[in-house]
Every structure is written in C-alpha cells, then in structure tokens.
DSSP file (Angstrom, degrees, kcal/mol; ACC not computed):
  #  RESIDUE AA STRUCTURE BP1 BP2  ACC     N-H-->O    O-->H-N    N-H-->O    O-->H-N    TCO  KAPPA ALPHA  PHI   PSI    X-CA   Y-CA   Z-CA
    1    1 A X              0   0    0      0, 0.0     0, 0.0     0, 0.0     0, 0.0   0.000 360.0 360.0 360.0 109.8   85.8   94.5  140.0
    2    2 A X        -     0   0    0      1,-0.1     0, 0.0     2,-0.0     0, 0.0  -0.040 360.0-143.8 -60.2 175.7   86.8   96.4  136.9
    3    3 A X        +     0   0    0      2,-0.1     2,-0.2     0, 0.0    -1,-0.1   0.051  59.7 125.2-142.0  22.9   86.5   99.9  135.9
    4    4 A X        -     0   0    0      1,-0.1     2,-0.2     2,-0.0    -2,-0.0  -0.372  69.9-107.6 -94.4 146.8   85.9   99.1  132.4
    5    5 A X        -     0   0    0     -2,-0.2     3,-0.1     1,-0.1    -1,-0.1  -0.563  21.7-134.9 -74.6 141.6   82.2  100.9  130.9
    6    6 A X  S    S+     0   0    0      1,-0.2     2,-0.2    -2,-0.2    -1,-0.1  -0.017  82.3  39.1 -98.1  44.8   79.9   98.2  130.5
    7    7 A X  S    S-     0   0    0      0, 0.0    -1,-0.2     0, 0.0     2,-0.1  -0.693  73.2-128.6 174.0 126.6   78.9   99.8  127.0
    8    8 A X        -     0   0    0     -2,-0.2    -2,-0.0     1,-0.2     3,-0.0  -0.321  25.7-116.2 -20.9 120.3   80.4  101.3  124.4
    9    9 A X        -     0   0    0     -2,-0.1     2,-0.5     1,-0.1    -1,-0.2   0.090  40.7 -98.7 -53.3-162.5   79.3  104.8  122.7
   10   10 A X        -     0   0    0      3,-0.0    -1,-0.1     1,-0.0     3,-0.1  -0.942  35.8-119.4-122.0 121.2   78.1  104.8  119.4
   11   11 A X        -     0   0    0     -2,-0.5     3,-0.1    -3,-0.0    -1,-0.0  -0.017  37.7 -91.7 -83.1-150.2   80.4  105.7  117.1
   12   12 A X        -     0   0    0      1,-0.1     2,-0.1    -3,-0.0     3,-0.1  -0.465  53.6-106.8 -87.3 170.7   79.7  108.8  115.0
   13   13 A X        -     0   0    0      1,-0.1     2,-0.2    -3,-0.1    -1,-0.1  -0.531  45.0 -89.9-102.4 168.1   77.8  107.6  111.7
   14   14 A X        -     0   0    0     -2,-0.1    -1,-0.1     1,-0.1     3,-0.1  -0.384  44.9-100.8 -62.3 116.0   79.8  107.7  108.6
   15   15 A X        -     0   0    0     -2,-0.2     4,-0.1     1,-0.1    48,-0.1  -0.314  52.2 -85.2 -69.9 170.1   79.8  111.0  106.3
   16   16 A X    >   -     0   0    0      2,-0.1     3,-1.2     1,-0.1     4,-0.4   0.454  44.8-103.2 -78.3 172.6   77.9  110.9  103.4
   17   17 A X  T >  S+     0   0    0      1,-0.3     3,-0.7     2,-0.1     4,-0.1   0.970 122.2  42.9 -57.2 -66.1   79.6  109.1  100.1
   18   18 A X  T 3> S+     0   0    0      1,-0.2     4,-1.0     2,-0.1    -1,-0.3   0.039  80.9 106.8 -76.1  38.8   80.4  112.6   98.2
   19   19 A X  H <> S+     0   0    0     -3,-1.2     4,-2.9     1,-0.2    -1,-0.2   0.877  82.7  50.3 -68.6 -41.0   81.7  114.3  101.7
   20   20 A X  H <4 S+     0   0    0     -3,-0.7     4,-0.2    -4,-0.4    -1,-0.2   0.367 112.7  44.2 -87.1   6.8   85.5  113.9  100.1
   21   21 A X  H  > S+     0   0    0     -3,-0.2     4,-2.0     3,-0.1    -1,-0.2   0.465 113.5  50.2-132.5 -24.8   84.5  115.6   96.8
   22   22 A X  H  X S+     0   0    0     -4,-1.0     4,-1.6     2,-0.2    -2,-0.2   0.866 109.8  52.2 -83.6 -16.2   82.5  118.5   98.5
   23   23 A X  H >< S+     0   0    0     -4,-2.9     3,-2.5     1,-0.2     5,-0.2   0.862 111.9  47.8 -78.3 -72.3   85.4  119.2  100.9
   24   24 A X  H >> S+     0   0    0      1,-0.3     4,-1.6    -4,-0.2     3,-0.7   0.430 106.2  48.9 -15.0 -64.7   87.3  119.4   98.1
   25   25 A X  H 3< S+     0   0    0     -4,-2.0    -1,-0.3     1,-0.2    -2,-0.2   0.787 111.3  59.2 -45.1 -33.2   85.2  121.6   96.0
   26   26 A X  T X< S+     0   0    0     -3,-2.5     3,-0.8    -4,-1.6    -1,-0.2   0.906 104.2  52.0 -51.5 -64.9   85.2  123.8   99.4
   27   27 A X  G X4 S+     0   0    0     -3,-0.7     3,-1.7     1,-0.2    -2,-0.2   0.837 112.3  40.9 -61.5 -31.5   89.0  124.1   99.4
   28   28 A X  G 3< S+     0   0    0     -4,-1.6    -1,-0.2    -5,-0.2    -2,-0.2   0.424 102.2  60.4 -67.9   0.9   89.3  125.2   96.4
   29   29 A X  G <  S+     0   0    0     -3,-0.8    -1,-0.2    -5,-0.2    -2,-0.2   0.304  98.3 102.5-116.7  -2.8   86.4  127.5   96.4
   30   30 A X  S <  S-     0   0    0     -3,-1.7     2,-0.1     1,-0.1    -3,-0.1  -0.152  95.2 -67.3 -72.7-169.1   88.9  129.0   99.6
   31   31 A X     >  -     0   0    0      1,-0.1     4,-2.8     4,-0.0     5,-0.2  -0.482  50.4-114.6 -76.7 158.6   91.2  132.1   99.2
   32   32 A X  H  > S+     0   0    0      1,-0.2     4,-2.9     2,-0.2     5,-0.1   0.922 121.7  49.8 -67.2 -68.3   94.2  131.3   96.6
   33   33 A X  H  > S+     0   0    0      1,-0.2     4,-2.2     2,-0.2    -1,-0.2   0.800 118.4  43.7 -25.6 -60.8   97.0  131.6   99.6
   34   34 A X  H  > S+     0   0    0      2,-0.2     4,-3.3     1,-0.2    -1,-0.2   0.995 115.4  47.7 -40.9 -74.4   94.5  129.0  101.7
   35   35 A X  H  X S+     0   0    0     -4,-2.8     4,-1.3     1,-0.3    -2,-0.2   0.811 100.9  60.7  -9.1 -74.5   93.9  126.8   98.8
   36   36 A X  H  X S+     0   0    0     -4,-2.9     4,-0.6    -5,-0.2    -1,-0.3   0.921 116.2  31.1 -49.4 -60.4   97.1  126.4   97.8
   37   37 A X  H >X S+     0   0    0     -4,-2.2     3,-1.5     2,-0.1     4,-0.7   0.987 118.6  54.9 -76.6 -56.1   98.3  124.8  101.1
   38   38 A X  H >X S+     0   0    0     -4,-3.3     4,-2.3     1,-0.3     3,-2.3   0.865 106.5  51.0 -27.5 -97.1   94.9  123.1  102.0
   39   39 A X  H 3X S+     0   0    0     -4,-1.3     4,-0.7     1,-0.3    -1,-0.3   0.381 107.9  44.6 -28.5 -20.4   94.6  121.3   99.0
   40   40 A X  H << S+     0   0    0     -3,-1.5    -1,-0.3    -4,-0.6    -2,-0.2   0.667 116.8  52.3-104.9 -13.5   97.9  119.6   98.6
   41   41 A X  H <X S+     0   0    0     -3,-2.3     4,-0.6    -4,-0.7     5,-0.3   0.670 108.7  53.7 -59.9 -31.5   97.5  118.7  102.6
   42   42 A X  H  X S+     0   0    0     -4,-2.3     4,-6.2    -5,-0.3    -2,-0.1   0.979 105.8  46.7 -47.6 -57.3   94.2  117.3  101.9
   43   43 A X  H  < S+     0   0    0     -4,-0.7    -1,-0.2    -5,-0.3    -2,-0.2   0.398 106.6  55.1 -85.0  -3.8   95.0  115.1   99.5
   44   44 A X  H >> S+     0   0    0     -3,-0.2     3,-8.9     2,-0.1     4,-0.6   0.776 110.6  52.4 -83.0 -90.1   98.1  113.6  101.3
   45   45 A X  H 3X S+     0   0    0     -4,-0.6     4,-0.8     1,-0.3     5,-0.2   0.678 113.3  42.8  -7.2 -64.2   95.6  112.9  104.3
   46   46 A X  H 3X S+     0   0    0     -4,-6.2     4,-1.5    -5,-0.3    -1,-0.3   0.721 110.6  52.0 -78.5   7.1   93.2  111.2  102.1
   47   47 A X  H <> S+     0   0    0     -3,-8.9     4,-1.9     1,-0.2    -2,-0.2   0.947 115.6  46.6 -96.5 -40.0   95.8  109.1  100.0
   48   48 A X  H  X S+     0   0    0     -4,-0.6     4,-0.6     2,-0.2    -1,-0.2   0.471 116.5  42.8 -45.7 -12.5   97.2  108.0  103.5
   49   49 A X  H  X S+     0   0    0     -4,-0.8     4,-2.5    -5,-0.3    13,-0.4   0.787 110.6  54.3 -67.7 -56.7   93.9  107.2  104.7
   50   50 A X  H >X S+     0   0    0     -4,-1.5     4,-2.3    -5,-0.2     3,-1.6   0.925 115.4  40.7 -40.4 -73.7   92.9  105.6  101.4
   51   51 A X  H 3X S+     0   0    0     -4,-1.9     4,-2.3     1,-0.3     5,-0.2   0.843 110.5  55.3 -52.5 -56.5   96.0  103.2  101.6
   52   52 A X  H 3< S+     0   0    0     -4,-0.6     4,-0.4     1,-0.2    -1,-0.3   0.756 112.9  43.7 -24.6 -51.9   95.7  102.6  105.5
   53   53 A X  H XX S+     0   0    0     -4,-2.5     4,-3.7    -3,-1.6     3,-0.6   0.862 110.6  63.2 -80.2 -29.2   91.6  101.3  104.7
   54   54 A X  H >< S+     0   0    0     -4,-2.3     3,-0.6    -5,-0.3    -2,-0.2   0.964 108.7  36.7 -39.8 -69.7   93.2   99.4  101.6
   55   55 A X  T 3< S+     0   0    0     -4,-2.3    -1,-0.3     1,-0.3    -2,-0.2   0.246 127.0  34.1 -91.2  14.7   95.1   97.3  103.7
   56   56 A X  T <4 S-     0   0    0     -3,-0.6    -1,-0.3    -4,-0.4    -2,-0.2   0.284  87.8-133.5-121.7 -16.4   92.5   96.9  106.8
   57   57 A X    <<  +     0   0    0     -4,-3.7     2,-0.3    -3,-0.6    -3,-0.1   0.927  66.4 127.8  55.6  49.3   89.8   96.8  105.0
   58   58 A X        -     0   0    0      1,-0.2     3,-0.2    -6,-0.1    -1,-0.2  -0.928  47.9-153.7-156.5 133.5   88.3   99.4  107.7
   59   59 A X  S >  S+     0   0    0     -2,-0.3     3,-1.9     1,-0.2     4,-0.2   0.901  75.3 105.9 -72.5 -58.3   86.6  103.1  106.4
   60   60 A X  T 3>  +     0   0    0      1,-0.2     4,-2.8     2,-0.2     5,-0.2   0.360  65.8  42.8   8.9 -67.7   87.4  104.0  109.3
   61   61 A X  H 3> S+     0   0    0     -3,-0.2     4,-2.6   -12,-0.2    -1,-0.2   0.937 120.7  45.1 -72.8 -45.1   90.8  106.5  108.6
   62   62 A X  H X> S+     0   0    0     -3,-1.9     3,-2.3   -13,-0.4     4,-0.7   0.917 111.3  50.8 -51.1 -78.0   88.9  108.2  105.4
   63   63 A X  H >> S+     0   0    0      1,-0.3     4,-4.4    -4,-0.2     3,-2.5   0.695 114.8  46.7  11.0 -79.0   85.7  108.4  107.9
   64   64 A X  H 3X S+     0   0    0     -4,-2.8     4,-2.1     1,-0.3    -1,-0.3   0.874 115.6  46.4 -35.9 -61.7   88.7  110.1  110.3
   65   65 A X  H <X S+     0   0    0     -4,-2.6     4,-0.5    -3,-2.3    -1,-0.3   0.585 110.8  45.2 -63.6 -18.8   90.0  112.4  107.4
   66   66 A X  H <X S+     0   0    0     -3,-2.5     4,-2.1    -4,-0.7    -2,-0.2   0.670 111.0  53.9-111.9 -29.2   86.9  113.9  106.0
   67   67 A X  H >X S+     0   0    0     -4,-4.4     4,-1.3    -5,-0.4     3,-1.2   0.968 114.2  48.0 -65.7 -58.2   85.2  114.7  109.9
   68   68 A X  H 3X S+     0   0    0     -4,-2.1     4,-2.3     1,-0.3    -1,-0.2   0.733 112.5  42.5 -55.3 -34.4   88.8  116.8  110.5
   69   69 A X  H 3X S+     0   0    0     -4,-0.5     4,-2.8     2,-0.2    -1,-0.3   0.743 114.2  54.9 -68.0 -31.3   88.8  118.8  107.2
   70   70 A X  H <X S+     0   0    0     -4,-2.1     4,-2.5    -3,-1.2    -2,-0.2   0.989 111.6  44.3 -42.2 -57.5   85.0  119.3  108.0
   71   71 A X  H >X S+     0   0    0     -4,-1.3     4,-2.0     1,-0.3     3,-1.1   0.915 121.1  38.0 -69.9 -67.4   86.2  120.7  111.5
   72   72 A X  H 3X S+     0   0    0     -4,-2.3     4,-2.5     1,-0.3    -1,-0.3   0.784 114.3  53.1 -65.9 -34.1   89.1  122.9  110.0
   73   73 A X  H 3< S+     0   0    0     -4,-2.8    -1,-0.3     1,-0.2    -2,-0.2   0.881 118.1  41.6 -77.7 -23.5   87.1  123.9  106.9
   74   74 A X  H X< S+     0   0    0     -4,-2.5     3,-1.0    -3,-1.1     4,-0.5   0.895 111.6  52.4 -37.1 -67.1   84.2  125.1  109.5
   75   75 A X  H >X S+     0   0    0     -4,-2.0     3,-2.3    -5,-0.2     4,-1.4   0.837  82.5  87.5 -55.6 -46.6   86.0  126.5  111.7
   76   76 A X  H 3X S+     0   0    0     -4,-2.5     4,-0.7     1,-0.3    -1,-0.2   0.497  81.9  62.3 -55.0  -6.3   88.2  129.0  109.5
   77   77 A X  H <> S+     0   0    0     -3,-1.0     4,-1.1     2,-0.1    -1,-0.3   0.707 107.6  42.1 -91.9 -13.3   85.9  132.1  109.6
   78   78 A X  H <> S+     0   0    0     -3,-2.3     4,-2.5    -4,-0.5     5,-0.3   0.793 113.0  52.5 -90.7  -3.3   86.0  132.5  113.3
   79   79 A X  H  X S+     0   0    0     -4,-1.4     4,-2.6     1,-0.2     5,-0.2   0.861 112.3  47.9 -90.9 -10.6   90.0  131.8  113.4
   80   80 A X  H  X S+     0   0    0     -4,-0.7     4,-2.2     2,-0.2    -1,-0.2   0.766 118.3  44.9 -92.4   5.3   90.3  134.8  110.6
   81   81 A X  H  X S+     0   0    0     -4,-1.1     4,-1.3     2,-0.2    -1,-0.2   0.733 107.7  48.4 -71.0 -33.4   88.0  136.8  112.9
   82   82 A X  H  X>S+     0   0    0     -4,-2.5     5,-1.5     2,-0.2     4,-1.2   0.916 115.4  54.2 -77.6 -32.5   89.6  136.1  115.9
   83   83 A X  H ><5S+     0   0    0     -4,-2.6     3,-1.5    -5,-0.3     4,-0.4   0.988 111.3  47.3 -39.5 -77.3   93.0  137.2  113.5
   84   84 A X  H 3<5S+     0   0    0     -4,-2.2    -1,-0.2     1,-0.2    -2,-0.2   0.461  91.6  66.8 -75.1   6.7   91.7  140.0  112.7
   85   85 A X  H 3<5S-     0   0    0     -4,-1.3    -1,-0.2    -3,-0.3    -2,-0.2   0.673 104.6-119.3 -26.2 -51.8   90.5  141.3  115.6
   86   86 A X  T <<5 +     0   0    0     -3,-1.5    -3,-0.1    -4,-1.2     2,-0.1   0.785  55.3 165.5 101.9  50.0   94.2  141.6  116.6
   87   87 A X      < -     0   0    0     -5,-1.5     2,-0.4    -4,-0.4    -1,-0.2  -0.542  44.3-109.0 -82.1 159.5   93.2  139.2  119.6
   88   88 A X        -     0   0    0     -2,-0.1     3,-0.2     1,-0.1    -5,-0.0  -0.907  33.9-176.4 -97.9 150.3   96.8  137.7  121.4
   89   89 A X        +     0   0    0     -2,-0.4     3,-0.4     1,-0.1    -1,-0.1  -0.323  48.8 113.7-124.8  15.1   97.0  133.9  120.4
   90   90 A X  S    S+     0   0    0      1,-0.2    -1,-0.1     0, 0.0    -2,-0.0   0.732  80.3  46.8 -93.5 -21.6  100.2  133.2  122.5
   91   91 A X  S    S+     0   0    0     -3,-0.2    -1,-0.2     2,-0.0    -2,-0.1   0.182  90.4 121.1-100.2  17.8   98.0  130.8  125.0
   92   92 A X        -     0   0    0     -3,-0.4     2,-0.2     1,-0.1     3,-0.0  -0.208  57.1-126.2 -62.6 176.2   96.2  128.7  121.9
   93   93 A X        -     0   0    0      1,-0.1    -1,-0.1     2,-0.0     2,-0.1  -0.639  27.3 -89.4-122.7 166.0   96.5  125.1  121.4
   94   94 A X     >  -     0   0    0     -2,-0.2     4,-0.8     1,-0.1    -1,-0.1  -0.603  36.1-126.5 -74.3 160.4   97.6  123.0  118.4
   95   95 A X  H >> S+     0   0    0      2,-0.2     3,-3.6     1,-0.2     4,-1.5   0.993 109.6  57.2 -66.9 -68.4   94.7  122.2  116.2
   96   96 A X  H 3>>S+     0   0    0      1,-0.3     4,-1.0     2,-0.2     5,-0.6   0.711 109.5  41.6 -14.5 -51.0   95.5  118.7  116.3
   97   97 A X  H 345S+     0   0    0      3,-0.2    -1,-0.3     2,-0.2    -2,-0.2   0.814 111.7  62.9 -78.4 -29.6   95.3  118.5  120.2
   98   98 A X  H <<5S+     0   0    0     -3,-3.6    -2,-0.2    -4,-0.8    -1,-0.2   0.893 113.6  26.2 -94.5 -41.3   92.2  120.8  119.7
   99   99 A X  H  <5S-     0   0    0     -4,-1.5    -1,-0.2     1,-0.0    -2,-0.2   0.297 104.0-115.6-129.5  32.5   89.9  117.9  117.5
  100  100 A X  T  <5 +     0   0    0     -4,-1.0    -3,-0.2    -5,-0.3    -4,-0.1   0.487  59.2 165.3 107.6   2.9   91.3  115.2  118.8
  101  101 A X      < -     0   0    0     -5,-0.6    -1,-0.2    -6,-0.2   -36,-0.0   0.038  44.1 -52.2 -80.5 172.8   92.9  114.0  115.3
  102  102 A X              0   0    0      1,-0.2    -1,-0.1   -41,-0.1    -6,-0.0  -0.018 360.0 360.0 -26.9 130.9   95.6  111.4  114.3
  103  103 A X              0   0    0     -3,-0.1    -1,-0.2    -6,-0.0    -2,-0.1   0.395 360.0 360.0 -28.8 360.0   99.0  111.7  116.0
C-alpha cells in the first residue's frame, strides 16, 4: 500500500499575459529607495526565469516569478505598518521561507 495522494491538486491558473508589465509599472510607481532595489531584483528574477522556460519550454518559472513579486508587492503596506508601529521583528521569518519561493 502506498501513501502517495491518488490525485493531484490543480495547479494555480497562470497570471494574466501583461501580469510582468503591471508589476513592473507597480515598482516603479513604489517609493524611489524601494524602487531602486525592487526593480533591478525583478528583472534579474524574470531574465532567469525567462532563460530557465527557454530551455524547458515550461511557463512555469515566469508563472513562479510574477505570483512572488505579486505576494511581496501586496504585501509591503502591512510590513511598513508593522515597521512603523515600532513592533519587535526579532522572531520573523525569511520571506522566501514565508511564500514558499525558489531556493
């Protein structure tokens, strides 16, 4: 007897075509200080995604790249509330660990 699921989930559907040209517009529409680092991490993600589907033929790793910049770009008014609040942050987690992304 295995212990294997006999089904699969479903995986999550694919964001929309221009999802990678609105986060952009998104980071850049962030504060300069943000921006500035967002934007040249972004675009390293997607050209390492980009290559990665090149050479599998597989959406998959963009897919991967545009839900986690969703997550972070979402996410960033409650972590500069919980900043300023002057909450302590010494028991957080990595972001990474936190939505699950690429190693």
């Amino acid at each position: 007897m295995s212990a294997q699921p006999d089904h699969l989930p479903a995986p999550p559907p694919a964001p929309a075509p221009r999802a990678a040209a609105q986060l952009l517009a998104r980071i850049r529409a962030e504060r300069p200080e943000r921006s500035a680092r967002w934007l040249p991490a972004f675009e390293r993600d997607w050209a390492k995604a980009l290559e990665d589907s090149r050479q599998t033929y597989d959406l998959s790793p963009l897919h991967e790249v545009v839900r986690h910049w969703q997550v972070r770009l979402d996410s960033a008014p409650a972590v500069d509330a919980f900043v300023a609040g002057g909450m302590d942050d010494e028991d957080g987690i990595d972001f990474v660990e936190f939505t699950g992304a690429r190693p």
